[in-house]
CHARMM internal coordinates of N, CA and C (Angstrom, degrees):
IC EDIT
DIST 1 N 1 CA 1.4429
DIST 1 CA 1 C 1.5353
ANGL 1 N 1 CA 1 C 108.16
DIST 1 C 2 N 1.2926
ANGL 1 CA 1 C 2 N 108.01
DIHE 1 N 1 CA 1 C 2 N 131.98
DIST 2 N 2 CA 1.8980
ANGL 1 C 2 N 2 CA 109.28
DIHE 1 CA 1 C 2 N 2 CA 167.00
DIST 2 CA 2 C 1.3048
ANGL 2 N 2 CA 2 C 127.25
DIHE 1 C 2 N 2 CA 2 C -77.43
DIST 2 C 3 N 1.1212
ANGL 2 CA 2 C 3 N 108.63
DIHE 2 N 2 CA 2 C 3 N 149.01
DIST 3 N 3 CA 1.1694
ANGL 2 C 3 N 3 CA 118.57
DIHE 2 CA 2 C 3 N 3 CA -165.88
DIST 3 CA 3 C 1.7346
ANGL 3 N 3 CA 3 C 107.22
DIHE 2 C 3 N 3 CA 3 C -77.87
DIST 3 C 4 N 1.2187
ANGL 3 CA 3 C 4 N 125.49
DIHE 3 N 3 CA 3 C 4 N 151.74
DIST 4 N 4 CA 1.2424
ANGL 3 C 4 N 4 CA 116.20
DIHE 3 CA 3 C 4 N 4 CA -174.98
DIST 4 CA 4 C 1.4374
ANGL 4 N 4 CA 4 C 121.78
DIHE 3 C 4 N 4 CA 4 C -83.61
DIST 4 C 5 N 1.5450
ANGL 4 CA 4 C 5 N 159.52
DIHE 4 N 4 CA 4 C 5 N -178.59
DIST 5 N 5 CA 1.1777
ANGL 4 C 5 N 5 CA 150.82
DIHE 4 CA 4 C 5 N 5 CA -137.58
DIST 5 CA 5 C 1.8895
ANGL 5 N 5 CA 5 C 86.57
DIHE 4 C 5 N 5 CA 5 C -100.98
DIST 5 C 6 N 1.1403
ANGL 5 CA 5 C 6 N 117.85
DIHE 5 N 5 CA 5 C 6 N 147.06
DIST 6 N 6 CA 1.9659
ANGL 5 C 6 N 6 CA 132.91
DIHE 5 CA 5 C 6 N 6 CA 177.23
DIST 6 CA 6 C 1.6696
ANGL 6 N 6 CA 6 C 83.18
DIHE 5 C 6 N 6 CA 6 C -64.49
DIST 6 C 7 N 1.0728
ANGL 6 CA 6 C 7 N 127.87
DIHE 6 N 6 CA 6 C 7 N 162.36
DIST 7 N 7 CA 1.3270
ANGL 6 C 7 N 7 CA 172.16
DIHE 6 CA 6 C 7 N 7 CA 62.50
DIST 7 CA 7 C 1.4837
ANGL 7 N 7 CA 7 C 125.70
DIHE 6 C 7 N 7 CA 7 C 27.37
DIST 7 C 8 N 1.3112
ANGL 7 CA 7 C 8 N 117.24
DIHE 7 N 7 CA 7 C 8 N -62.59
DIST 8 N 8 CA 1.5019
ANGL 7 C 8 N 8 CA 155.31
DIHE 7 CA 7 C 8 N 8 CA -115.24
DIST 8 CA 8 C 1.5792
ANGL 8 N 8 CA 8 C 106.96
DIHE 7 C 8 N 8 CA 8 C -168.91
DIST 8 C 9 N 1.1487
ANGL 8 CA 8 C 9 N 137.80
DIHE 8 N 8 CA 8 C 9 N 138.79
DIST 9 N 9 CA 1.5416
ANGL 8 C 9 N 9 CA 134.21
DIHE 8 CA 8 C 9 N 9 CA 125.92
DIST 9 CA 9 C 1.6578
ANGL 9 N 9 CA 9 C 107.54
DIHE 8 C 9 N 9 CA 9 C -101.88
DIST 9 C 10 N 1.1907
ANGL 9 CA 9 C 10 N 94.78
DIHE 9 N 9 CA 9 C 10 N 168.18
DIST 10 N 10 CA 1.6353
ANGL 9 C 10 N 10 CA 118.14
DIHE 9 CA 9 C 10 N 10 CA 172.88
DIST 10 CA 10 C 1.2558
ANGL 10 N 10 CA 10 C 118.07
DIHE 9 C 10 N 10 CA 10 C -68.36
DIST 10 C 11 N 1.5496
ANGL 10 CA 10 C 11 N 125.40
DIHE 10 N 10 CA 10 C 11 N -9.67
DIST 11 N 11 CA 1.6051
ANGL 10 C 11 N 11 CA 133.28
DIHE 10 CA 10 C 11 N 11 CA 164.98
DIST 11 CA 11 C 1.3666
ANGL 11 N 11 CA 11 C 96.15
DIHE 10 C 11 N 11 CA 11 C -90.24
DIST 11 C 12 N 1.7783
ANGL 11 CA 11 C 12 N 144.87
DIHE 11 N 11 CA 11 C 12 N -56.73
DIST 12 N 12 CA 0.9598
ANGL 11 C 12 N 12 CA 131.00
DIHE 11 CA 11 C 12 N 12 CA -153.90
DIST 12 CA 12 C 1.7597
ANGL 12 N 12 CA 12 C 100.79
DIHE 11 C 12 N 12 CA 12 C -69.75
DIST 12 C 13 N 1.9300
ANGL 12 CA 12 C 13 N 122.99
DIHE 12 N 12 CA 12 C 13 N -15.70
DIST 13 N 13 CA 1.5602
ANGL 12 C 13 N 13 CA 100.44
DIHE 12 CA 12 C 13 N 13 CA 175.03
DIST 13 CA 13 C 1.4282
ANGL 13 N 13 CA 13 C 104.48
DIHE 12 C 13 N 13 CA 13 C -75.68
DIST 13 C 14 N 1.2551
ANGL 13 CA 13 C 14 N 128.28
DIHE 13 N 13 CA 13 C 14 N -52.23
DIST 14 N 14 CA 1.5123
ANGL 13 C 14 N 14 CA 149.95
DIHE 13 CA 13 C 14 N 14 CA -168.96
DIST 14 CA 14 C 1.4383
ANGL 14 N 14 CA 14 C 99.86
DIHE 13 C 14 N 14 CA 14 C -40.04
DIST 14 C 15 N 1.5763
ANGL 14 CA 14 C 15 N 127.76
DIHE 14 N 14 CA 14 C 15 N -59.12
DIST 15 N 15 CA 1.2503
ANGL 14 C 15 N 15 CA 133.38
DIHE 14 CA 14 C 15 N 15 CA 170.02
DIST 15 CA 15 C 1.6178
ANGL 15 N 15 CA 15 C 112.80
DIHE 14 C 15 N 15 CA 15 C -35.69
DIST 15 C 16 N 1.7006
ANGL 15 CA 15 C 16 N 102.97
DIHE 15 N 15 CA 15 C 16 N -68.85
DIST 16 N 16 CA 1.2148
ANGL 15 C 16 N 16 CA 108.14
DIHE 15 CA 15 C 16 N 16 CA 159.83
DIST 16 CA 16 C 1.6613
ANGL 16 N 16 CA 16 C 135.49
DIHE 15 C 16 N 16 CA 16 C -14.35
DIST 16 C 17 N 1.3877
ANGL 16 CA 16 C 17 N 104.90
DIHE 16 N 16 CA 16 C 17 N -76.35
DIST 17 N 17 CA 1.2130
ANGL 16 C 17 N 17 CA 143.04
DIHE 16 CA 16 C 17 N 17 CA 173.25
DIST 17 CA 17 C 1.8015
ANGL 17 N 17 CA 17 C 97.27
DIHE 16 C 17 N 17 CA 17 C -41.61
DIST 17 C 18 N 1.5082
ANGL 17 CA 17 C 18 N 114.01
DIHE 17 N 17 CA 17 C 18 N -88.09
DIST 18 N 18 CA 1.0896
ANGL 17 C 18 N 18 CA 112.55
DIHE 17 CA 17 C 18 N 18 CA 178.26
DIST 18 CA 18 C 1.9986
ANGL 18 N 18 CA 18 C 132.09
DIHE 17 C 18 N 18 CA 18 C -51.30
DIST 18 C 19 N 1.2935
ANGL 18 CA 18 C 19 N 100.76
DIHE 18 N 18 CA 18 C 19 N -23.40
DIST 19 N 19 CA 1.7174
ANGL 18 C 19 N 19 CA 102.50
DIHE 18 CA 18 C 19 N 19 CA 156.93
DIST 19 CA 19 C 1.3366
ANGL 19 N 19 CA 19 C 112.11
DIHE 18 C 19 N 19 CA 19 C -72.07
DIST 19 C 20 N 1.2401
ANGL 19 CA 19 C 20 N 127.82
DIHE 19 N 19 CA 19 C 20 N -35.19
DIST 20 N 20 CA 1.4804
ANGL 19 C 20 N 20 CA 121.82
DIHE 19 CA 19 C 20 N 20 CA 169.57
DIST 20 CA 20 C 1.4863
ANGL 20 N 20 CA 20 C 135.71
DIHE 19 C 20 N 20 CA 20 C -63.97
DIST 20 C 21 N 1.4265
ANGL 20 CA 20 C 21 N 102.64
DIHE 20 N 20 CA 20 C 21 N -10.20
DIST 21 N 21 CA 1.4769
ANGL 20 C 21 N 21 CA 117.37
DIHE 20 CA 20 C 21 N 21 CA -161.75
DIST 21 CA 21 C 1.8239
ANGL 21 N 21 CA 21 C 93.62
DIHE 20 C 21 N 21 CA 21 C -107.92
DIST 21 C 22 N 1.6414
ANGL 21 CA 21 C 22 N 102.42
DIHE 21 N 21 CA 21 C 22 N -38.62
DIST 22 N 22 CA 1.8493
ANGL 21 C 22 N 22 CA 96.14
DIHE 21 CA 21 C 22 N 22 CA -171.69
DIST 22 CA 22 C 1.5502
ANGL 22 N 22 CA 22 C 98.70
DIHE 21 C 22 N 22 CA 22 C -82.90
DIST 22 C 23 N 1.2574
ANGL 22 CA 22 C 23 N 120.03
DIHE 22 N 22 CA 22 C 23 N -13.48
DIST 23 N 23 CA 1.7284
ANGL 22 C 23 N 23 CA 101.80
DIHE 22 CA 22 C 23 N 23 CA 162.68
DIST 23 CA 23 C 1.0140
ANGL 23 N 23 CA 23 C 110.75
DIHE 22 C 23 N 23 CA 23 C -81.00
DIST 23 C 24 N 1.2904
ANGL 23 CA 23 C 24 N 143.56
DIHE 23 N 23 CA 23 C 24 N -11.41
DIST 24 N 24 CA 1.3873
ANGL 23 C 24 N 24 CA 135.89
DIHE 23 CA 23 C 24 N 24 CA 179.52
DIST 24 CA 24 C 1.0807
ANGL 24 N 24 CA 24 C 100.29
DIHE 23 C 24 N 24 CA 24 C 98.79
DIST 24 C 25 N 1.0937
ANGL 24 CA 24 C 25 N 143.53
DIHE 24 N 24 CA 24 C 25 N 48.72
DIST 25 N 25 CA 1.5004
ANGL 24 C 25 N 25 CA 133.61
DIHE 24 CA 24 C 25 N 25 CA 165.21
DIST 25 CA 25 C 1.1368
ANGL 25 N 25 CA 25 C 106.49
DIHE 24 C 25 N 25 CA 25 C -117.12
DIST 25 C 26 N 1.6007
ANGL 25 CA 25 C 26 N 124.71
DIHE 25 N 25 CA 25 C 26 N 129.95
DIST 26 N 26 CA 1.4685
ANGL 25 C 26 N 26 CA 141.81
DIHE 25 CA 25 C 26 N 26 CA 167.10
DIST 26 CA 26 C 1.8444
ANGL 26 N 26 CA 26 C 116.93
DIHE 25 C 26 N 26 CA 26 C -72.05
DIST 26 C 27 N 1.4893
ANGL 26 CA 26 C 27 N 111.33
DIHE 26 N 26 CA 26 C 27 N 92.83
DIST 27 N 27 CA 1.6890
ANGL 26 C 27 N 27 CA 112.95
DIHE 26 CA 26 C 27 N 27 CA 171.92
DIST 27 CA 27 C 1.4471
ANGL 27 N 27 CA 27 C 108.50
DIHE 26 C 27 N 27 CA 27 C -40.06
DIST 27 C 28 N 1.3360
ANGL 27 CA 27 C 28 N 94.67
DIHE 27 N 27 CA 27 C 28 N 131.10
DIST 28 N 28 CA 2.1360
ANGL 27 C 28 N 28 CA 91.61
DIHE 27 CA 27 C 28 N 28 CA 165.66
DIST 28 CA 28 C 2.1481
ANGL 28 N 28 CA 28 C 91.01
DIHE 27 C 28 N 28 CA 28 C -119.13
DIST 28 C 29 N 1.5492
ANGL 28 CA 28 C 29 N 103.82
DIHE 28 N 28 CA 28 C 29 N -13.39
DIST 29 N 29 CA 1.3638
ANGL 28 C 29 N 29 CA 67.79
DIHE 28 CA 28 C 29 N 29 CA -177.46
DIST 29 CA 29 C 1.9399
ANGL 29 N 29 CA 29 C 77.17
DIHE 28 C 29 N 29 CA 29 C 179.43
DIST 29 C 30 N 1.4703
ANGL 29 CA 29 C 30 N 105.43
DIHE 29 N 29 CA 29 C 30 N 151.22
DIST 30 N 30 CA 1.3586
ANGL 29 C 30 N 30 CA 111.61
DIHE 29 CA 29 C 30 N 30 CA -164.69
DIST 30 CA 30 C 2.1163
ANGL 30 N 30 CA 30 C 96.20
DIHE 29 C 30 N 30 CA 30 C -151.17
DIST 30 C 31 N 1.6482
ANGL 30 CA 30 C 31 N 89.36
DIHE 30 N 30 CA 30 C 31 N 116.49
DIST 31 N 31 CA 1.1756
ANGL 30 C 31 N 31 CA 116.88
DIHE 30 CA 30 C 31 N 31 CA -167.45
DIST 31 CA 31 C 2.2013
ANGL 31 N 31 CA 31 C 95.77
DIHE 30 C 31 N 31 CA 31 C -97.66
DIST 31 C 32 N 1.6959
ANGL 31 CA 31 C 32 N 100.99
DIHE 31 N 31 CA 31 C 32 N 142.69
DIST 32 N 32 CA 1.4389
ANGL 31 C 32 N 32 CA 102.83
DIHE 31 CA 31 C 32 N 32 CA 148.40
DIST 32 CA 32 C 1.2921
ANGL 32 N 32 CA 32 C 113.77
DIHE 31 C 32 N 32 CA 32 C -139.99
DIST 32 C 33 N 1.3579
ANGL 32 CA 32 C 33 N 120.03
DIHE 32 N 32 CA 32 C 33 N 107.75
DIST 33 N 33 CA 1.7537
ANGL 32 C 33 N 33 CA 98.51
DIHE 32 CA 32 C 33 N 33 CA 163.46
DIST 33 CA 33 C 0.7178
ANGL 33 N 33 CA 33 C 138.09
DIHE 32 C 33 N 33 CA 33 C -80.80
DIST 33 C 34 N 1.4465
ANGL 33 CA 33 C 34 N 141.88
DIHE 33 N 33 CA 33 C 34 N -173.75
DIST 34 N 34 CA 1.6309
ANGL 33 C 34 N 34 CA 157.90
DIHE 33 CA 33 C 34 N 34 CA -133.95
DIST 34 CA 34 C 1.8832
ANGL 34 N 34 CA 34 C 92.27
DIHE 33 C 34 N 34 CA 34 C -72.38
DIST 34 C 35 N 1.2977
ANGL 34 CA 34 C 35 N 96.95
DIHE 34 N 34 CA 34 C 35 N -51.29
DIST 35 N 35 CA 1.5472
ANGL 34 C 35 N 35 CA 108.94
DIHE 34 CA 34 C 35 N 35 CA -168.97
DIST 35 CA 35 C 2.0809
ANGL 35 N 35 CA 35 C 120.09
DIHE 34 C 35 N 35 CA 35 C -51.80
DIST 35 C 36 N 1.7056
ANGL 35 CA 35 C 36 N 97.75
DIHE 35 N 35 CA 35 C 36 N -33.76
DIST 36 N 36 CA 1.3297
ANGL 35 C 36 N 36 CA 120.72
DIHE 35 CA 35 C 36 N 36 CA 159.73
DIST 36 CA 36 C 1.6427
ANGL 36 N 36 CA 36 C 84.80
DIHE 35 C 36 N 36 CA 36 C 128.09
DIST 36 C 37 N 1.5682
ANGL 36 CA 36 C 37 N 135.44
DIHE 36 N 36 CA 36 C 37 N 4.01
DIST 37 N 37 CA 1.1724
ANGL 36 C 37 N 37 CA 119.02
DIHE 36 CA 36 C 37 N 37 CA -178.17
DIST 37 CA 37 C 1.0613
ANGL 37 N 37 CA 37 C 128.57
DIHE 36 C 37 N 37 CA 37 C -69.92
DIST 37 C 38 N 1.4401
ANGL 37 CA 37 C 38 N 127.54
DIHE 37 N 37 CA 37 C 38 N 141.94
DIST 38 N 38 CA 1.4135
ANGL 37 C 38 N 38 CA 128.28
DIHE 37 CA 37 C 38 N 38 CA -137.10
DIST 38 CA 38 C 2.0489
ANGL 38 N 38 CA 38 C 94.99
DIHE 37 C 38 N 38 CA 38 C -129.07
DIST 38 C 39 N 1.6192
ANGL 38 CA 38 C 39 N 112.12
DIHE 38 N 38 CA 38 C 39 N 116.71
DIST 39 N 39 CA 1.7574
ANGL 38 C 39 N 39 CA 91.32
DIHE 38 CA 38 C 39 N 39 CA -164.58
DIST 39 CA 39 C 1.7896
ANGL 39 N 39 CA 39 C 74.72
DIHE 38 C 39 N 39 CA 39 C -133.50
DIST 39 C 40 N 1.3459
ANGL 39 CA 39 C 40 N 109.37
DIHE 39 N 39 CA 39 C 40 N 134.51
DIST 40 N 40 CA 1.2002
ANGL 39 C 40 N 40 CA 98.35
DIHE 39 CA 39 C 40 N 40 CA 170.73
DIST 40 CA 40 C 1.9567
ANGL 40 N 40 CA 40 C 100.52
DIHE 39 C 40 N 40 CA 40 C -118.01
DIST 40 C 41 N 1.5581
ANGL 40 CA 40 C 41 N 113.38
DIHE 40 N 40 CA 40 C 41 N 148.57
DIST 41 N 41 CA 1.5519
ANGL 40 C 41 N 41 CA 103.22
DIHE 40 CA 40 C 41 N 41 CA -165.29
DIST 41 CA 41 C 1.9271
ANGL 41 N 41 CA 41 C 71.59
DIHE 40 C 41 N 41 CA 41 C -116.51
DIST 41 C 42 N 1.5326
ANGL 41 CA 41 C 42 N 99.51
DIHE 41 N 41 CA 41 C 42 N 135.23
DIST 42 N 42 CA 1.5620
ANGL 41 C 42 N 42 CA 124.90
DIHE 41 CA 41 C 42 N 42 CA 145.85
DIST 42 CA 42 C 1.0956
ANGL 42 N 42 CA 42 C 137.00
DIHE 41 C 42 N 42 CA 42 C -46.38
DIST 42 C 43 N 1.2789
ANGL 42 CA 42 C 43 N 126.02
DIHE 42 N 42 CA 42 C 43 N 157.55
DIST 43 N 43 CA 1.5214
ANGL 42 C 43 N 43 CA 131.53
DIHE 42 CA 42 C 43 N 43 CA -153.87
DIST 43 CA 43 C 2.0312
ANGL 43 N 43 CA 43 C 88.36
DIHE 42 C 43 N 43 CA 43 C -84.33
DIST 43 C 44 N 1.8583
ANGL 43 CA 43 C 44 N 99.09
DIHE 43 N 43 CA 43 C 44 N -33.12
DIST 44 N 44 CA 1.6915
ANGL 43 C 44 N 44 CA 93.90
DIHE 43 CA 43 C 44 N 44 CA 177.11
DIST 44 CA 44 C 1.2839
ANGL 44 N 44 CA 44 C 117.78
DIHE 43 C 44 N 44 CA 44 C -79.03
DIST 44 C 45 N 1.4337
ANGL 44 CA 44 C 45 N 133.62
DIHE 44 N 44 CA 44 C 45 N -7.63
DIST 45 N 45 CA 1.1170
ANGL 44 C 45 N 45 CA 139.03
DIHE 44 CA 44 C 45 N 45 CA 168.33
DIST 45 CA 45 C 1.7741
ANGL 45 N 45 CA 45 C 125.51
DIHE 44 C 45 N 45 CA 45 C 129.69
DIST 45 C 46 N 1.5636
ANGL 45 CA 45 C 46 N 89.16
DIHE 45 N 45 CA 45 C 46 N -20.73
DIST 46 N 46 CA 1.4879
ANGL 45 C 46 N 46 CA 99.89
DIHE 45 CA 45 C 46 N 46 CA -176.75
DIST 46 CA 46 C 1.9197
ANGL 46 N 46 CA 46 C 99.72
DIHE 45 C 46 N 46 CA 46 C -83.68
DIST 46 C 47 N 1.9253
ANGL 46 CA 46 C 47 N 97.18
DIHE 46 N 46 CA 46 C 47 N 169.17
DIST 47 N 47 CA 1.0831
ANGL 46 C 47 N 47 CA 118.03
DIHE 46 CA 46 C 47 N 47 CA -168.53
DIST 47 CA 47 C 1.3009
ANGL 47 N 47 CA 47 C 113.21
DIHE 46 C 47 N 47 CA 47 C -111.31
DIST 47 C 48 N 1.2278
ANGL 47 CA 47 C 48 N 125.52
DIHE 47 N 47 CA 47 C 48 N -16.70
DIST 48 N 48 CA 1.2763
ANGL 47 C 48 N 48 CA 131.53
DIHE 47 CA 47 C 48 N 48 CA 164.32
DIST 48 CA 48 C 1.4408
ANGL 48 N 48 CA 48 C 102.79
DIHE 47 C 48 N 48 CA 48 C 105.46
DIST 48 C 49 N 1.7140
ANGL 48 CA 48 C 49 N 116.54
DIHE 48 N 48 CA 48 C 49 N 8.88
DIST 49 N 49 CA 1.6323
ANGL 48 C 49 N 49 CA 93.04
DIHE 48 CA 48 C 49 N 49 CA -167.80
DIST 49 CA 49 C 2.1457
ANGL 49 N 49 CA 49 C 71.21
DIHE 48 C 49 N 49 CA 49 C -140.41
DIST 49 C 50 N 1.4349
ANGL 49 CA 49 C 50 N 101.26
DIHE 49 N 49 CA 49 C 50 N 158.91
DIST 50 N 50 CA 1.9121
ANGL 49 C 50 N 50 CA 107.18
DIHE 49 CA 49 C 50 N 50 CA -158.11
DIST 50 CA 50 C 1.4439
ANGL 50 N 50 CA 50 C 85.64
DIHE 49 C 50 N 50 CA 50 C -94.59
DIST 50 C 51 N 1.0217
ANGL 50 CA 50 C 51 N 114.54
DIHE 50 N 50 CA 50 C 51 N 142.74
DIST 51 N 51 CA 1.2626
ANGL 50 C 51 N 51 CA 152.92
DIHE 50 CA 50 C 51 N 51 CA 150.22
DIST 51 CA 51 C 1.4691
ANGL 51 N 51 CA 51 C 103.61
DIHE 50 C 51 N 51 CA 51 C -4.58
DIST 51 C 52 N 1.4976
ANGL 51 CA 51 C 52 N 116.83
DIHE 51 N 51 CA 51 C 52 N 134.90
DIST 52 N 52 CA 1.8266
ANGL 51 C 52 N 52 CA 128.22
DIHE 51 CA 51 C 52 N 52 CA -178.59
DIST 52 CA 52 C 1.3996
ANGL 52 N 52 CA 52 C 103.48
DIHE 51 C 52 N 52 CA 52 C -44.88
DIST 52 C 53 N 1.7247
ANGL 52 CA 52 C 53 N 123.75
DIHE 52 N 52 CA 52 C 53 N -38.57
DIST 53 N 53 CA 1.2606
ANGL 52 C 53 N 53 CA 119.17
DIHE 52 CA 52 C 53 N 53 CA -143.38
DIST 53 CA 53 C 1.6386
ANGL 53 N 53 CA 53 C 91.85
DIHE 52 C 53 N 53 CA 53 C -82.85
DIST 53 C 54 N 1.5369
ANGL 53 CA 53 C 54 N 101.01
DIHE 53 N 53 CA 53 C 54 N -45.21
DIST 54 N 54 CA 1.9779
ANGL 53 C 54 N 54 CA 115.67
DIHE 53 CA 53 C 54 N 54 CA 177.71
DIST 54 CA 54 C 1.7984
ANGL 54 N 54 CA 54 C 114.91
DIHE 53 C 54 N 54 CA 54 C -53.59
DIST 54 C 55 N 1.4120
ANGL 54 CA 54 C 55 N 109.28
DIHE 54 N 54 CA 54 C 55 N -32.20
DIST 55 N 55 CA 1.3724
ANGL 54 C 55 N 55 CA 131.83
DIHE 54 CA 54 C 55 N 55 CA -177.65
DIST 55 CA 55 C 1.6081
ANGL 55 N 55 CA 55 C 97.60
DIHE 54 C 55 N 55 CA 55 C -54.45
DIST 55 C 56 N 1.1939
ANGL 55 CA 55 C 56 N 152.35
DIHE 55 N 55 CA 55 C 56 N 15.01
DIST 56 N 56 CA 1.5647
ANGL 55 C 56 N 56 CA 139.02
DIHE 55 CA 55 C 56 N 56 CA 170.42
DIST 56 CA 56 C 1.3787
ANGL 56 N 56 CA 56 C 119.07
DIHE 55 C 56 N 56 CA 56 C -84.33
DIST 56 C 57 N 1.4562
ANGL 56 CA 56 C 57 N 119.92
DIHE 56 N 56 CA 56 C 57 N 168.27
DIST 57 N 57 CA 1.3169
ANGL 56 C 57 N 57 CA 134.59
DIHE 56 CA 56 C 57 N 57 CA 155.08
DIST 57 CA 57 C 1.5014
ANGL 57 N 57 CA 57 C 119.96
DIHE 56 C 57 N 57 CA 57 C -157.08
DIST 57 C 58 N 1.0839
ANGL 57 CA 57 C 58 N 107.45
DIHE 57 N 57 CA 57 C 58 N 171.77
DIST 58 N 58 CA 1.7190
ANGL 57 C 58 N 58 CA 131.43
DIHE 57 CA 57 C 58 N 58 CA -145.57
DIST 58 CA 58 C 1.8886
ANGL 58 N 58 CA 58 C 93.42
DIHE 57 C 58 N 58 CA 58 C -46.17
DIST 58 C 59 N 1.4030
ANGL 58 CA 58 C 59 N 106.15
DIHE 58 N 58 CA 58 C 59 N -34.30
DIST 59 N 59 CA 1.4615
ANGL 58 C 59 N 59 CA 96.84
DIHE 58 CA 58 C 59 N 59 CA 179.21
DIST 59 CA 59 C 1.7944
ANGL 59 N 59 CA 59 C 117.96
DIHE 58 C 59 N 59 CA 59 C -72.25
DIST 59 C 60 N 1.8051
ANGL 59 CA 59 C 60 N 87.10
DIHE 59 N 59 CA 59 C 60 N -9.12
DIST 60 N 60 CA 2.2067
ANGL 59 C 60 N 60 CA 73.00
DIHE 59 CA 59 C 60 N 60 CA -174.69
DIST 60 CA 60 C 1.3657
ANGL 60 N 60 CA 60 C 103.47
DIHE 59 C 60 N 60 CA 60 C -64.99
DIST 60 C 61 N 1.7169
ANGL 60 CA 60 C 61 N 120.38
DIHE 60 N 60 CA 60 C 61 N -25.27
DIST 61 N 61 CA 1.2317
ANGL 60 C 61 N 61 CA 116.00
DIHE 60 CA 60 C 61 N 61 CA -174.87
DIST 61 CA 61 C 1.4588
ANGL 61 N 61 CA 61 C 136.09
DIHE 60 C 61 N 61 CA 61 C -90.13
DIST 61 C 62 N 1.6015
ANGL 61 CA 61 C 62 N 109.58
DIHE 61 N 61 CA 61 C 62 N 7.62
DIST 62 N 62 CA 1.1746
ANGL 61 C 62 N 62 CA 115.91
DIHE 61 CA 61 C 62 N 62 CA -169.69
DIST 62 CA 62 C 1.6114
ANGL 62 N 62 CA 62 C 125.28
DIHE 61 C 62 N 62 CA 62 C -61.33
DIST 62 C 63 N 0.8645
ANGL 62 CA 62 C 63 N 141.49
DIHE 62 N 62 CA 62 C 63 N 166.10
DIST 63 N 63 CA 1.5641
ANGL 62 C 63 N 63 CA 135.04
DIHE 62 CA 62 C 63 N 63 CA 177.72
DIST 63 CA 63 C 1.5780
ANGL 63 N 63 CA 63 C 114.60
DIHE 62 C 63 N 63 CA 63 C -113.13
END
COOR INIT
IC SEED 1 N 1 CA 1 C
IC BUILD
């Protein structure tokens, strides 16, 4: 049986990896899910992506 299409390559973590390192941020731990999304959380705790509540746009407010 074949395997189904990657997600992910091994440059898109490394990329990852290396943008995290020239801002100065220390990895404590680097997540991918199913989808291929790539979240890496910091040695200070953050994830690099703002908060659910910051997460909106013009459509959360539509009427």
């Amino acid at each position: 049986m074949a395997r189904g299409r990657s997600t992910f390559r091994q440059r898109d973590v490394t990329a990852a990896l290396k943008a995290a390192h020239a801002a100065g941020c220390g990895v404590r731990r680097l997540v991918i899910d199913r989808e291929g999304r790539i979240v890496i959380e910091t040695t200070d705790g953050t994830t690099g992506q703002p908060p659910i509540e910051e997460q909106r746009n013009e459509w959360d407010e539509a009427k």
